[in-house]
C-alpha positions, -999 to 999 in steps of 0.1 A, spaced: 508 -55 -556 474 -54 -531 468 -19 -551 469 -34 -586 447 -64 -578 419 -46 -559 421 -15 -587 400 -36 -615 380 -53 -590 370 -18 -574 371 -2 -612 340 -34 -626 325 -23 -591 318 17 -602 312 2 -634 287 -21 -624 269 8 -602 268 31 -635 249 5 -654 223 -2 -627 209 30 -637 193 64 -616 189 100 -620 208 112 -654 230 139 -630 239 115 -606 247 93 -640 269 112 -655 289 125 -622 294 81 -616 304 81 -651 332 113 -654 344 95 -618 348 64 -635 368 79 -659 391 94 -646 402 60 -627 402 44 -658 425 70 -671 452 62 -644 451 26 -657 474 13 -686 454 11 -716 452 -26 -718 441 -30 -686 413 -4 -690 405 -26 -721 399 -53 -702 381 -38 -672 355 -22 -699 353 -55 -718 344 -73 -686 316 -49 -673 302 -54 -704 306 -91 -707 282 -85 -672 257 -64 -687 252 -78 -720 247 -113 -709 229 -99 -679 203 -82 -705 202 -107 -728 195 -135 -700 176 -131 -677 183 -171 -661 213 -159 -656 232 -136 -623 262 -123 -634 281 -109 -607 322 -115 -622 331 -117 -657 369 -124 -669 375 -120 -703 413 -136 -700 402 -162 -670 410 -195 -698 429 -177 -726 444 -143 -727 422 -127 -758 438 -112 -788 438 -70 -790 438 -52 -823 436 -15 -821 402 -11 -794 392 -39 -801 392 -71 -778 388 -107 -789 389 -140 -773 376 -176 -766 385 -176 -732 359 -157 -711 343 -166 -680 313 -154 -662 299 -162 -623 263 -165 -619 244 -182 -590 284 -197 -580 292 -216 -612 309 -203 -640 305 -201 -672 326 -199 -705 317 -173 -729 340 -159 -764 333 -124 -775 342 -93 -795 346 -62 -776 351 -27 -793 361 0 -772 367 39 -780 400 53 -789 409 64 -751 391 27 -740 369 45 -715 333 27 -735 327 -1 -749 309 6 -786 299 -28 -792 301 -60 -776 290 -96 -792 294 -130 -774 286 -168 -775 282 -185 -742 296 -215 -741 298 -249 -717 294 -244 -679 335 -248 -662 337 -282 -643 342 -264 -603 371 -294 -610 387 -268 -633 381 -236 -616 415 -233 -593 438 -236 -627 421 -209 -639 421 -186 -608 378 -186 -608 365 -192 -571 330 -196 -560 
């Protein structure tokens, strides 16, 4: 059980490293890494964990006010898979220890190991009232 909650939390880690950028060799060795731990995930889960990094690094980009550091794409509605693709209302981002609400479209390749496109909305800020029934933390 400790395995399976610390693997996507360790997988969005390695994720998060590859997008921070460095050498192109040292790149592309994170990023065949990376894949092959996504690989030993069940596909919907690797959805999921590449939906979420880039949740963080599209919003990251895109606003700058903002410190991403956690992004759950199911944290207040499981989203809605079609194919690779990833769809929901229910999102939540941390930045600065508040969290926010974001919805989103998230299309992934065939083996789900990149994201090809990802659109959002960010929505309200979460009440810290309403964080525990959702499983956020500060």
């Amino acid at each position: 059980m400790q395995r399976e909650i610390l693997a996507p939390v360790f997988i969005a880690l390695i994720l998060a490293l590859i997008l921070t950028g460095g050498s192109a060799e040292a790149s592309d060795k994170r990023q065949k890494q990376l894949e092959n731990m996504l690989k030993r995930l069940d596909p919907a889960t690797r959805l999921e964990q590449v939906c979420d990094v880039a949740a963080m690094s599209f919003i990251g980009r895109d606003h700058k006010e903002f410190r991403i550091d956690r992004s759950v794409v199911s944290a207040l509605a499981e989203p809605k898979v079609k194919g690779n693709t990833l769809t929901g209302k229910g999102g939540a981002f941390r930045s600065r220890g508040k969290w926010y609400q974001y919805s989103f479209t998230c299309q992934a390749t065939p083996e789900r190991l990149r994201v090809l496109s990802f659109q959002y909305k960010i929505g309200d800020e979460i009440p810290e009232a309403q964080w525990s029934q959702h499983g956020l933390y500060q």
